[in-house]
TITOR-693174 format. One record per residue (C-alpha): chain; x, y, z; residue in one letter; residue number from 1. Coordinates in Angstrom, 3 decimals. Layout:
BEGIN
  chain        px        py        pz  res    n
      A         X         Y         Z    A  NUM
...
***
This chain:
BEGIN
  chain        px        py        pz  res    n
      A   114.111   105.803    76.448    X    1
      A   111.612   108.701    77.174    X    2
      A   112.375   110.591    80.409    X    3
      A   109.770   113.716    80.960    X    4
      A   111.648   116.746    80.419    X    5
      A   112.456   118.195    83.526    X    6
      A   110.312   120.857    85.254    X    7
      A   112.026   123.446    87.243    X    8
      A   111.821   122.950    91.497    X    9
      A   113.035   126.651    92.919    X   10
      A   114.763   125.298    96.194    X   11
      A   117.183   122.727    93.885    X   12
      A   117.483   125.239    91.110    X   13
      A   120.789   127.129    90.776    X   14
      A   123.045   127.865    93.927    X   15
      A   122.913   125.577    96.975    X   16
      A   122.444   127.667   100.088    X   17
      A   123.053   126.528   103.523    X   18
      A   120.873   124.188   105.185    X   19
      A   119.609   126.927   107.244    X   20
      A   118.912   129.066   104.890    X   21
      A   115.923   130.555   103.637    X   22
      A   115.144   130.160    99.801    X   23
      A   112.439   128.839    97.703    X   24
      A   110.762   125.361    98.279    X   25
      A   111.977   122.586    95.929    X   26
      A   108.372   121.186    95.237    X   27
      A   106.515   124.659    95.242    X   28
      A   105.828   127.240    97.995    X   29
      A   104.680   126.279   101.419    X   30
      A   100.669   125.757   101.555    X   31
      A    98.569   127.188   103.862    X   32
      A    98.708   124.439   106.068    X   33
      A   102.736   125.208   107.252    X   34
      A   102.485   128.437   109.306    X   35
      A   105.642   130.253   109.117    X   36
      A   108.937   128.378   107.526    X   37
      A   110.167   125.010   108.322    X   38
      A   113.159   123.970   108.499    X   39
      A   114.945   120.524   109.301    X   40
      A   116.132   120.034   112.998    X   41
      A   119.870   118.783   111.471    X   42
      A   120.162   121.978   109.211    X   43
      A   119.592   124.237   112.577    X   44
      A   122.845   124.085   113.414    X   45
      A   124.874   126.057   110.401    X   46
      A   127.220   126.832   112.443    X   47
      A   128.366   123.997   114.605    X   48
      A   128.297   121.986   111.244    X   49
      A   131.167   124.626   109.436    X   50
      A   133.007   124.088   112.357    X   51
      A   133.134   120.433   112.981    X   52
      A   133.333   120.017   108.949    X   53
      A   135.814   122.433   108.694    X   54
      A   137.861   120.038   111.564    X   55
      A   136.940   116.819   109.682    X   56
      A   138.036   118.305   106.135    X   57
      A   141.188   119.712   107.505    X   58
      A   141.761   115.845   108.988    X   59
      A   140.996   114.133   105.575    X   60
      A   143.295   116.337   103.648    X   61
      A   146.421   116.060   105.957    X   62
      A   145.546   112.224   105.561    X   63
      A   145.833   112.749   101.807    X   64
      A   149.357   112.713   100.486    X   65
      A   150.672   115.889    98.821    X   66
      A   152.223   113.565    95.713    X   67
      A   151.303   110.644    93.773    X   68
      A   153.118   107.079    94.462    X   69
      A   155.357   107.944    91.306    X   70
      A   156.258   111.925    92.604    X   71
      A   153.710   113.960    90.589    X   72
      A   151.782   116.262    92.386    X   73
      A   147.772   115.795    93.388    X   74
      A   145.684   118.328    91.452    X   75
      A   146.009   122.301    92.645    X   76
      A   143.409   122.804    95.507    X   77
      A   140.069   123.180    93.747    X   78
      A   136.769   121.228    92.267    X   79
      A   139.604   117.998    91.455    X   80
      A   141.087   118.435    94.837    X   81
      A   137.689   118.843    96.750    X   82
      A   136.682   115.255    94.562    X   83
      A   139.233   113.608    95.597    X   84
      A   139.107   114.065    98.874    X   85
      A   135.805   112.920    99.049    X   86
      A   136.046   110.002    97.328    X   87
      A   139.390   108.823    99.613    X   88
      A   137.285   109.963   102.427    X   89
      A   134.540   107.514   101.638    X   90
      A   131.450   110.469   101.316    X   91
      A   129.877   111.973    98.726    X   92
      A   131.378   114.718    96.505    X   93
      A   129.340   117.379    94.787    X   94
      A   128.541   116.559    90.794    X   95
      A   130.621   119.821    89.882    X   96
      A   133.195   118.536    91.715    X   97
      A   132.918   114.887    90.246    X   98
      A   133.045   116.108    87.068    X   99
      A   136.252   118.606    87.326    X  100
      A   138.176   114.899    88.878    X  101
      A   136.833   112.541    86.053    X  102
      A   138.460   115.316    83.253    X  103
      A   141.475   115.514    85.154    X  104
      A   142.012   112.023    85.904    X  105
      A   141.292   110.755    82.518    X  106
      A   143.970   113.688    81.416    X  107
      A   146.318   112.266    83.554    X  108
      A   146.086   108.979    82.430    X  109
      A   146.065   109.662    78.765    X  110
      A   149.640   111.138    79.578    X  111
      A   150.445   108.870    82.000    X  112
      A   149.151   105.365    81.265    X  113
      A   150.777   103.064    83.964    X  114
      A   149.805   105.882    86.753    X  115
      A   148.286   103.115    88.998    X  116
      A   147.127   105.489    91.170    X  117
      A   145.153   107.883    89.228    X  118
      A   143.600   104.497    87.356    X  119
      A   142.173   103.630    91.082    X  120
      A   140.751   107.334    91.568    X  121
      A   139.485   107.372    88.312    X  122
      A   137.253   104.223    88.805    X  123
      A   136.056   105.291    92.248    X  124
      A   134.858   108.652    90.364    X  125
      A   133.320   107.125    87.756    X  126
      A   131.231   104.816    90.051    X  127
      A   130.842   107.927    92.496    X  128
      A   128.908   109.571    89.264    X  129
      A   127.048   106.507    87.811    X  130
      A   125.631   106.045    91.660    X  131
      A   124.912   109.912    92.052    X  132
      A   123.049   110.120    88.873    X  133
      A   122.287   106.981    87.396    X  134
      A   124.036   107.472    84.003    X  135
      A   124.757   103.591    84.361    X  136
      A   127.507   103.883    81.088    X  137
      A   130.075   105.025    83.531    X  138
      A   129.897   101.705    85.844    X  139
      A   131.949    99.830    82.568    X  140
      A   134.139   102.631    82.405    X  141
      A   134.896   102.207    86.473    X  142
      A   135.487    98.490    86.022    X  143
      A   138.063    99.048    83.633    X  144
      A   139.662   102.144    84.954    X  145
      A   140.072    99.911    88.187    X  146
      A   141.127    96.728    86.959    X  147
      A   143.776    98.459    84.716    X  148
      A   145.251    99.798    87.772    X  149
      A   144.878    96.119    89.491    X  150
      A   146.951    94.724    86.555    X  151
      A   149.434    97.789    86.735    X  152
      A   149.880    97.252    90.368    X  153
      A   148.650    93.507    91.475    X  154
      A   150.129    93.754    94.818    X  155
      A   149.710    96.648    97.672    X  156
      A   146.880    98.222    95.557    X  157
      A   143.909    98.239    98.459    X  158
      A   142.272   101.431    96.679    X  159
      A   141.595    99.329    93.292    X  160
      A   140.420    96.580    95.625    X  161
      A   138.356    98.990    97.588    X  162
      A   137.617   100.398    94.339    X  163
      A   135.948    97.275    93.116    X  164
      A   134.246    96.471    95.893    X  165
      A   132.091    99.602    95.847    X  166
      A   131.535    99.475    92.774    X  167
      A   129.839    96.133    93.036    X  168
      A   128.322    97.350    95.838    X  169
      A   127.178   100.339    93.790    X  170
      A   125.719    97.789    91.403    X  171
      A   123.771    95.543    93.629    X  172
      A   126.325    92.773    93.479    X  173
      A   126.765    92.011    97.169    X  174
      A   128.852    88.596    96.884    X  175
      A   131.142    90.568    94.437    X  176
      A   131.469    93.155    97.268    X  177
      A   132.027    91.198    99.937    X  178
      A   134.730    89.412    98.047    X  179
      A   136.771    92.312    96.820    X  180
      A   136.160    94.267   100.189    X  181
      A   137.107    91.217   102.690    X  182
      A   140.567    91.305    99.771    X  183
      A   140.880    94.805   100.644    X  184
      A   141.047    94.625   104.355    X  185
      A   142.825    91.470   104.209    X  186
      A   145.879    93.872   102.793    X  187
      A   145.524    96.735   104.422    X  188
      A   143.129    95.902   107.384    X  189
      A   143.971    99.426   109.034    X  190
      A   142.049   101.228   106.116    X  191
      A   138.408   101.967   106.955    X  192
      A   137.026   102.847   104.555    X  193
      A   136.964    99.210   103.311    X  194
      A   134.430    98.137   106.569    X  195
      A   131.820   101.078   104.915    X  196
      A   131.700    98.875   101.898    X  197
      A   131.996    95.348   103.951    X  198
      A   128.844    96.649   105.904    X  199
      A   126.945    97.074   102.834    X  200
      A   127.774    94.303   101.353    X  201
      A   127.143    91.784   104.519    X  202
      A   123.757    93.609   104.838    X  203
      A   122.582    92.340   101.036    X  204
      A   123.992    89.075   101.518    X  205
      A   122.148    88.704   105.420    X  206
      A   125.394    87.609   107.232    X  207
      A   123.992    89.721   109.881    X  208
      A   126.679    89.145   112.641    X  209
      A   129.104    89.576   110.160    X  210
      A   127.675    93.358   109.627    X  211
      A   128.141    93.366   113.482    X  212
      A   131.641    92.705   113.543    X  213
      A   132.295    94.872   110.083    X  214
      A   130.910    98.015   112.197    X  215
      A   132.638    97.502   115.319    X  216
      A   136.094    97.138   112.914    X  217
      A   135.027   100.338   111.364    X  218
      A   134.744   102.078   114.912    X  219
      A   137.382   101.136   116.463    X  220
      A   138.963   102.799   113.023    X  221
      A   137.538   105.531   112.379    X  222
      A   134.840   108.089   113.975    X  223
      A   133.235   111.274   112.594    X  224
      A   130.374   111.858   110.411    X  225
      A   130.859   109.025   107.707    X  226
      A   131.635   106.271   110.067    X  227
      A   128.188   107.838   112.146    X  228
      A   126.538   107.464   108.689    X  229
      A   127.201   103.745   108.327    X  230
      A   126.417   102.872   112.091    X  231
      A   123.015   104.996   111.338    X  232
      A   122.025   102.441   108.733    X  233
      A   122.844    99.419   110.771    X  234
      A   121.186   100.849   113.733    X  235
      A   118.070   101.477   111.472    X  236
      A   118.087    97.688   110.204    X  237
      A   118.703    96.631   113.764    X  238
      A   115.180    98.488   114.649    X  239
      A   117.156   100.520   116.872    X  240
      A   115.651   104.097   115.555    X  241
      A   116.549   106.314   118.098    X  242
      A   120.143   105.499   118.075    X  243
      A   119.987   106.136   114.273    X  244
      A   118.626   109.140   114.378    X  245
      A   120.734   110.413   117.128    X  246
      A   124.133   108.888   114.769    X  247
      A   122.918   111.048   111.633    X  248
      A   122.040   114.202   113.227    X  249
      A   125.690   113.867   114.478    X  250
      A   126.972   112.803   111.364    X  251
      A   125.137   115.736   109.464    X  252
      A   126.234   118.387   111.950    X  253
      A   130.022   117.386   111.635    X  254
      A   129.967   117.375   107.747    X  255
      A   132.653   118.363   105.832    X  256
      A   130.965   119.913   102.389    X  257
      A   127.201   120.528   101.295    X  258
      A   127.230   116.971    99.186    X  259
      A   128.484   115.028   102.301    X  260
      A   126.072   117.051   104.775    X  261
      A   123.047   116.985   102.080    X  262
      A   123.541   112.726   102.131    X  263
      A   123.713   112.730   105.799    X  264
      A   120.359   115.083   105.893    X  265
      A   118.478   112.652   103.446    X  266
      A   119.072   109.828   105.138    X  267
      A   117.484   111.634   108.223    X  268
      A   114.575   112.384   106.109    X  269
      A   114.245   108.664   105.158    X  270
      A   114.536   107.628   108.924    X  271
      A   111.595   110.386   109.678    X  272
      A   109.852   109.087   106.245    X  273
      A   109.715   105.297   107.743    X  274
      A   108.243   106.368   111.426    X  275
      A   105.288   108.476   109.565    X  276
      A   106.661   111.748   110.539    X  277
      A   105.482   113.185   106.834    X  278
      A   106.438   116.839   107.961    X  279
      A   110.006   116.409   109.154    X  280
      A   110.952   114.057   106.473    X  281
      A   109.628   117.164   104.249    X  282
      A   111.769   119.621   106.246    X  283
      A   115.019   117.356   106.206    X  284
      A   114.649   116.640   102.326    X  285
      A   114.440   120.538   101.380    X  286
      A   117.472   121.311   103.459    X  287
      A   119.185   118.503   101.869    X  288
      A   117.940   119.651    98.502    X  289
      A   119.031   123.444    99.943    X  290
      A   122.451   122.482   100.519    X  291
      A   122.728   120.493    97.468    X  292
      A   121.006   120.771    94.277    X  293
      A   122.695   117.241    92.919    X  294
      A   120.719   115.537    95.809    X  295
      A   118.103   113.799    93.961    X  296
      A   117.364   110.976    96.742    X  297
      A   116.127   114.147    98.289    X  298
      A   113.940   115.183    96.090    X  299
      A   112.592   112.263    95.352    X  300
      A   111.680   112.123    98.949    X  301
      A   110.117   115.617    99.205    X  302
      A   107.706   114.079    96.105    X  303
      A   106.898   110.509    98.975    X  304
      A   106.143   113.311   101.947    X  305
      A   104.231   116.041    99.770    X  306
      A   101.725   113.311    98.428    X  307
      A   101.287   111.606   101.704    X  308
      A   100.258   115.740   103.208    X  309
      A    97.914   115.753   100.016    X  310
      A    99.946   117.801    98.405    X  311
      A    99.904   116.007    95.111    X  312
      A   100.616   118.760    92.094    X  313
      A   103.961   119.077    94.292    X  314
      A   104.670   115.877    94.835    X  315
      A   104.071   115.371    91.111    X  316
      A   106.551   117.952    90.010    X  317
      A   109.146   116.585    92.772    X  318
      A   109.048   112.976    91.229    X  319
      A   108.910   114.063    87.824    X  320
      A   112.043   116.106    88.250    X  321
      A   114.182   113.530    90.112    X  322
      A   113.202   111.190    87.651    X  323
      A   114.768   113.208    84.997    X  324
      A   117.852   114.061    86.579    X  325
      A   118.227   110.693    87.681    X  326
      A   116.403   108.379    86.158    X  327
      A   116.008   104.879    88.387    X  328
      A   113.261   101.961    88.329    X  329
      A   112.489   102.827    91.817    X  330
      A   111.145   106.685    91.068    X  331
      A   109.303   105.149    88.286    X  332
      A   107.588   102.771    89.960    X  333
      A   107.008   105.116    92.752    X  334
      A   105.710   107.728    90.229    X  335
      A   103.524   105.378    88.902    X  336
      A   101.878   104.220    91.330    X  337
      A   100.960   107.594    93.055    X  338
      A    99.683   108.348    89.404    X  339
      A    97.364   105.669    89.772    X  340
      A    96.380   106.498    93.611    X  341
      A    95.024   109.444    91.324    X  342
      A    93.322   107.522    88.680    X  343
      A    95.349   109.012    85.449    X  344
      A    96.763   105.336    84.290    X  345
      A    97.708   106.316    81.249    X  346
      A   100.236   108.114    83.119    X  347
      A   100.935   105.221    85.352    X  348
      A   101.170   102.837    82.550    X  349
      A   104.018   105.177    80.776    X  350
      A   106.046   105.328    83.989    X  351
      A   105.626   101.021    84.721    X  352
      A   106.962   101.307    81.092    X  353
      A   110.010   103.225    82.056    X  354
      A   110.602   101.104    85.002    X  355
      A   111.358    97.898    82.517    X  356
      A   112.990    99.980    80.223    X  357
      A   115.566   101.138    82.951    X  358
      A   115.873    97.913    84.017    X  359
      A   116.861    96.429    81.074    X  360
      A   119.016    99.572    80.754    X  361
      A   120.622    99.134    84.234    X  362
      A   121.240    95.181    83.408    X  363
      A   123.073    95.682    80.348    X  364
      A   125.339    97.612    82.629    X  365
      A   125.698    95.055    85.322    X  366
      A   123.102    96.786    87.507    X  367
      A   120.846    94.299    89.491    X  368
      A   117.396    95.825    89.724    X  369
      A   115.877    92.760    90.942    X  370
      A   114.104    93.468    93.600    X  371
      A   112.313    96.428    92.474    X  372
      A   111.840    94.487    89.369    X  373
      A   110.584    91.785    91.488    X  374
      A   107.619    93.958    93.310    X  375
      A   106.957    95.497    90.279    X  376
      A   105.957    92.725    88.353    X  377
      A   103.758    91.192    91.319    X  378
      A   101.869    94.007    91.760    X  379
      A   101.533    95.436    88.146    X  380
      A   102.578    92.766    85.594    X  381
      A   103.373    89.176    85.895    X  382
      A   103.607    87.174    89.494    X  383
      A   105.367    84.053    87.973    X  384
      A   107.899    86.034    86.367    X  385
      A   108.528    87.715    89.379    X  386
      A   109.051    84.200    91.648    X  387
      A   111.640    82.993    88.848    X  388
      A   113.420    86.017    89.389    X  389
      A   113.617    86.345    92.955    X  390
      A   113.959    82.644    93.691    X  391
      A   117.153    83.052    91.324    X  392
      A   118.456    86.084    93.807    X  393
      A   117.562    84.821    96.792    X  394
      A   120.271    81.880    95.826    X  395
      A   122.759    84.493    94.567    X  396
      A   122.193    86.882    97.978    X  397
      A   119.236    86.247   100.559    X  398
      A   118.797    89.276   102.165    X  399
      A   115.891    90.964   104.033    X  400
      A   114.356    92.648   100.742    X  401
      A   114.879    89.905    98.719    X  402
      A   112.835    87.564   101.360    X  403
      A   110.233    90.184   101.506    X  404
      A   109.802    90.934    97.695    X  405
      A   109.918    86.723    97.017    X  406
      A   107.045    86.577    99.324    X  407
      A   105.392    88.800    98.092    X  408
      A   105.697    87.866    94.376    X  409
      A   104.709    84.033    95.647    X  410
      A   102.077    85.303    97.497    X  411
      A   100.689    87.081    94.369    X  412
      A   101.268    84.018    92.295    X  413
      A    99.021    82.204    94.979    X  414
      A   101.266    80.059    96.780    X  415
      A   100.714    81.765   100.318    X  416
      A   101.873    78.884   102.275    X  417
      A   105.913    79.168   100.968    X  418
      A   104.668    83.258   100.254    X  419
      A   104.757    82.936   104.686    X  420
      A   107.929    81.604   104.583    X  421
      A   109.867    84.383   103.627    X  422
      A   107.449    86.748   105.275    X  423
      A   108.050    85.620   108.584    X  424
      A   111.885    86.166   107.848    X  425
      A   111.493    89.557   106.501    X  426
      A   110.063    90.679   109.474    X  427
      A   111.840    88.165   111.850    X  428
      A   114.684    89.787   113.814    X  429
      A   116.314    86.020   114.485    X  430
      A   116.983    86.153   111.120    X  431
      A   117.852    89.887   110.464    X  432
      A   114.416    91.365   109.843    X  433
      A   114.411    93.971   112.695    X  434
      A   114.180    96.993   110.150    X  435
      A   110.579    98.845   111.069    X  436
      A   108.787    98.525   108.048    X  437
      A   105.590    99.237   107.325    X  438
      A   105.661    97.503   103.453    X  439
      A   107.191    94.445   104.991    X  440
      A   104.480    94.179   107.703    X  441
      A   101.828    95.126   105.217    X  442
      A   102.944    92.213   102.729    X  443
      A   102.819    89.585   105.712    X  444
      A    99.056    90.919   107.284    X  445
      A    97.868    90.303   103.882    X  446
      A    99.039    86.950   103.025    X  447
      A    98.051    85.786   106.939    X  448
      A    94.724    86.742   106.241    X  449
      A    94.768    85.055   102.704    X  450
      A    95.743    81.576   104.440    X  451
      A    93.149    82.629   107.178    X  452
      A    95.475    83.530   110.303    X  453
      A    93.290    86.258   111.315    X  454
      A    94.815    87.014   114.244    X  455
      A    98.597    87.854   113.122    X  456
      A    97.098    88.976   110.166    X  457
      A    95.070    91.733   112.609    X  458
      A    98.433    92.443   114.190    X  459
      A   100.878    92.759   111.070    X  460
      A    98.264    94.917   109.259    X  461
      A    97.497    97.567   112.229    X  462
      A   100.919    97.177   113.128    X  463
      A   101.912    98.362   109.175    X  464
      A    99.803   101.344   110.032    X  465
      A   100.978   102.150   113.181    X  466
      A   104.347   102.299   111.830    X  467
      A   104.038   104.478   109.172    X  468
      A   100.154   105.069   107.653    X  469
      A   100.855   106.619   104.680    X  470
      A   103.671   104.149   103.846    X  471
      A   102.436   104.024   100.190    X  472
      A    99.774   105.568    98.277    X  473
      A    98.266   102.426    97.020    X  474
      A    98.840    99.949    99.756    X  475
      A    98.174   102.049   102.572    X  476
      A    94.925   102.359   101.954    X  477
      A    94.389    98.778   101.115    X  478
      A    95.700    98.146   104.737    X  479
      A    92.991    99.538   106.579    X  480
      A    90.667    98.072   103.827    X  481
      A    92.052    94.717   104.664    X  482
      A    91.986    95.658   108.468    X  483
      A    88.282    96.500   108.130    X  484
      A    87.435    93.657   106.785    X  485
      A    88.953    91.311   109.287    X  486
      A    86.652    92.756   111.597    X  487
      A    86.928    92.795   115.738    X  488
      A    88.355    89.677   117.420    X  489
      A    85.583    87.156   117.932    X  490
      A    83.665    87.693   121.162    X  491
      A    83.892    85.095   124.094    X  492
      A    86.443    83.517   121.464    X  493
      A    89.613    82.369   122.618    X  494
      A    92.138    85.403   123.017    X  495
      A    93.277    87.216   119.770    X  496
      A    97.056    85.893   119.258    X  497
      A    97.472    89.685   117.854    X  498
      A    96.533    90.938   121.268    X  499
      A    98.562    89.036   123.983    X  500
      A   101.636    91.244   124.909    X  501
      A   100.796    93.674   123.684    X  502
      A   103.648    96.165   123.612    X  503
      A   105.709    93.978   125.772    X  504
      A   109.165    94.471   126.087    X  505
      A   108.631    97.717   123.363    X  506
      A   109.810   100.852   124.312    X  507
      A   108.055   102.745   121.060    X  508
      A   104.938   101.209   121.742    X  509
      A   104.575    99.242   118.653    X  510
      A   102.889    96.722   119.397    X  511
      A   105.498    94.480   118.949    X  512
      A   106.649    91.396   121.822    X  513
      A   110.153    92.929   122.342    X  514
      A   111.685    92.407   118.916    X  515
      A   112.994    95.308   116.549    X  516
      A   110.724    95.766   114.032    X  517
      A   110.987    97.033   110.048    X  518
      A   110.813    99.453   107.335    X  519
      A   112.637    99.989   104.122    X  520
      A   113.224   102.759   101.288    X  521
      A   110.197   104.704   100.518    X  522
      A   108.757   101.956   102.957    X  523
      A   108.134   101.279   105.979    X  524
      A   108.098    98.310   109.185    X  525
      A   107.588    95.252   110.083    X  526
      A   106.152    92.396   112.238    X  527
      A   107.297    89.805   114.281    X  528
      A   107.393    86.339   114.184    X  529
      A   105.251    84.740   116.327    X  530
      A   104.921    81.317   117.750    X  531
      A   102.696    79.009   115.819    X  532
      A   101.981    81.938   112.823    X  533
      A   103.638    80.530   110.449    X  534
      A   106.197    77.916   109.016    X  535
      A   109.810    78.144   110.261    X  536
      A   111.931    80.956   107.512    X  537
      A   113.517    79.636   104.729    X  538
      A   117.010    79.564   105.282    X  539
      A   119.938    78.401   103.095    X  540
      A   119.363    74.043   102.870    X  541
      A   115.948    74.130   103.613    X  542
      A   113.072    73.776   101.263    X  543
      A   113.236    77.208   100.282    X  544
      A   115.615    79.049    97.666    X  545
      A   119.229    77.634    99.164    X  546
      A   121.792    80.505    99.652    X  547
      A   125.139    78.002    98.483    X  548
      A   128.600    79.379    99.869    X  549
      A   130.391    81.352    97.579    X  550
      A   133.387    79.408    96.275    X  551
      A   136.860    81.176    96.024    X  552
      A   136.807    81.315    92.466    X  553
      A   133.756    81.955    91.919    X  554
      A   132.699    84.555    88.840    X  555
      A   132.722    88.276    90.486    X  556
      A   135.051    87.448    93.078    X  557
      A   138.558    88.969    93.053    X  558
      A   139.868    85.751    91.923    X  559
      A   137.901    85.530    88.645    X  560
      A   136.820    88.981    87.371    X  561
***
């Protein structure tokens, strides 16, 4: 595999600073458009965030035990200590950190092999590291590091059960997850930490009021910045962005450590990234990337906004360098594609290259890469390919991006009449679509207009735009292309189904009837379904992909694996 060597970026180079702090900029210096420095609204609070974190790491660590089950003593405070507390706590830990725990957990064990314990930390730090920086070899290690201490201890062991279920969570195997979660709570349904991975997991699988009742469980549990986190992220899918953004900016200012508030600060960027705001995503992801240098979500953010402000040379060196410090189909692809926005495709070509090559990569670990596989190919290689694949998931897990990205792929193969299908419930909030995205919205204008619905296809296209315009360098202009060419509604016609209601029942102003609408990832919202647009959604015994009940025993569930 050939990874471009990695180019420095001053802001993520060397020693974090705070979030309010001035230092370099991570994808080159401020241009003359930004008068005066910019800085995230979440990081300007430095000092209400020691505090609360201060308060919140104080409460984790008297949760923590001061000995092992079998009398040995946790690590002396430090980089193992700090690790471990973060993982127990359910947040990020810092890579320095990560590393210190993995070499004195796999000490441990190596003198201690029937430690069940320290077999269940281990795991959860080697998934914490393969997540954090893609070097997929260590989800293997996890697995067996976990089910060793499963075997050691079969009974009262809800950490190796928690354990596994974030790790198949970590690897994109949401019926796994929900299986070894849903065992975890069953046994100790007081720890919540288990609902953060249940939420996840219910989310992939589109069990939507299941998600519902996971969250309120988790409240009821727990509050502080991680349990804010997690209601952020259903808030966002629920189309509820205010209340997200109001959750993270809470859960960021309470933050225990600079890897906990640097996760809390990206996922504010993405939130700003989705709603168009180009600049504050920018200013969120280089105080994320300030108080972390490990946070390469981050970065790889700073390289969406820069390129969408025209700042492509930065943007460049932002995506380039996230890609080599953690290299993952979706900054590939996303590399790629802005490369060809700028007309160099023999650099485009190398990075649609990489993106199979880290999928096959990611697979041979048990990483499913699907559905970025899935829009890859329908866009840049082979439609058909693309259907068999995501037909194939959408059995296994029929979420909201898989319906979108089978859509899409069937709408690129030409079947635009099942391609509707799954548009309508990607961007259906009956069915779970009421993420804002502007991809999802784009995907369903375009294959309304194909089939000749020019009036939702009107709406879902300006509606894409309105959500977030520069929601990708290659499709965003092909929106307004596509919106041009569908013209003005007909005069003296009869009334432009895009146009009745315009806003009704929308308190953002959408354009939407009174639904939540989408966005996703690098992405952005979505559309509604609308009476008489379209066939009913695909749904699990219909004539679309079927989404069978997961038997007991079925392979990846606790019972089999």
């Amino acid at each position: 595999m050939e990874i471009e060597e990695r180019q420095p970026v001053s802001a993520g180079a060397g020693r974090a600073a705070a979030p309010g702090a001035r230092s370099g900029e991570p994808a080159g210096g401020q241009s003359p458009e930004s008068a005066g420095p910019r800085r995230s609204p979440l990081a300007r609070r430095p000092l209400i965030a020691a505090v609360a974190g201060c308060a919140v790491l104080g409460g984790v660590l008297v949760l923590l035990p001061s000995a092992d089950r079998d009398g040995a003593p946790r690590p002396a405070p430090g980089p193992a200590a700090r690790a471990v507390s973060a993982v127990e706590a359910g947040v990020p830990a810092a890579l320095p950190d990560l590393a210190a725990l993995v070499r004195d957990r796999e000490a441990r064990v190596r003198a201690r092999p029937r430690d069940d314990v320290s077999w269940a930390v281990l795991g959860a730090a080697y998934t914490e590291r393969a997540r954090r920086t893609a070097s997929v070899a260590s989800y293997p290690k996890a697995e067996n590091a976990l089910r060793t201490s499963l075997r050691l201890r079969p009974k009262d062991n809800a950490a190796a059960l928690e354990g596994l279920a974030s790790l198949a969570g970590a690897r994109g195997d949401f019926r796994a997850a929900r299986q070894w979660g849903e065992a975890a709570a069953k046994q100790a349904p007081k720890r919540w930490t288990a609902y953060q991975v249940l939420v996840d997991a219910y989310s992939g699988l589109g069990d939507y009021k299941a998600v519902g009742r996971a969250l309120d469980t988790l409240l009821a549990l727990r509050k502080g910045p991680a349990a804010q986190a997690v209601a952020a992220r259903v808030y966002r899918d629920r189309g509820r962005r205010e209340d997200a953004a109001a959750a993270i900016s809470d859960a960021a200012a309470g933050a225990a450590g600079p890897a906990e508030q640097a996760a809390f600060l990206t996922q504010a960027g993405d939130l700003a990234w989705e709603r168009g705001d180009r600049r504050e995503a920018l200013d969120h992801y280089r105080a994320a990337v300030r108080t972390d240098a490990g946070a390469y979500d981050a970065l790889a953010g700073q390289g969406r906004a820069l390129a969408a402000l025209g700042r492509t040379a930065e943007a460049l060196r932002a995506y380039r360098t996230a890609l080599a410090e953690r290299p993952v189909p979706r900054y590939a692809l996303e590399l790629g594609e802005l490369y060809d926005q700028l007309g160099r495709g023999a650099d485009a070509r190398a990075r649609y290259d990489l993106v199979r090559e880290l999928v096959r990569r990611d697979g041979a670990a048990g990483v499913d890469d699907e559905p970025v596989l899935g829009l890859f190919e329908a866009d840049h290689g082979d439609p058909g390919e693309a259907v068999r694949a995501l037909r194939a998931e959408w059995r296994r897990q029929p979420g909201i991006a898989v319906a979108d990205a089978l859509g899409w792929a069937l709408h690129r193969a030409g079947d635009d009449k099942e391609a509707l299908d799954f548009a309508v419930r990607a961007t259906d909030a009956e069915h779970g679509g009421g993420v804002r995205s502007a991809l999802y919205a784009y995907h369903r204008g375009r294959i309304e207009s194909d089939l000749g619905l020019s009036g939702p296809a009107r709406r879902h296209l300006a509606e894409a735009l309105r959500i977030n315009p520069y929601f990708s360098p290659l499709l965003a202009p092909q929106a307004r292309e596509a919106l041009a060419a569908l013209g003005d509604p007909p005069a003296g016609g009869p009334p432009d189904e895009s146009e009745d209601a315009e806003g009704a029942g929308d308190p953002e102003g959408s354009g939407r009837s009174g639904d939540p609408a989408g966005t996703t990832g690098a992405a952005g919202p979505s559309g509604t379904a609308r009476a008489g647009a379209a066939a009913p959604a695909p749904s699990p015994g219909s004539s679309g992909p079927a989404a069978p009940a997961v038997p007991p025993n079925a392979p990846g569930g606790p019972a089999s694996r």
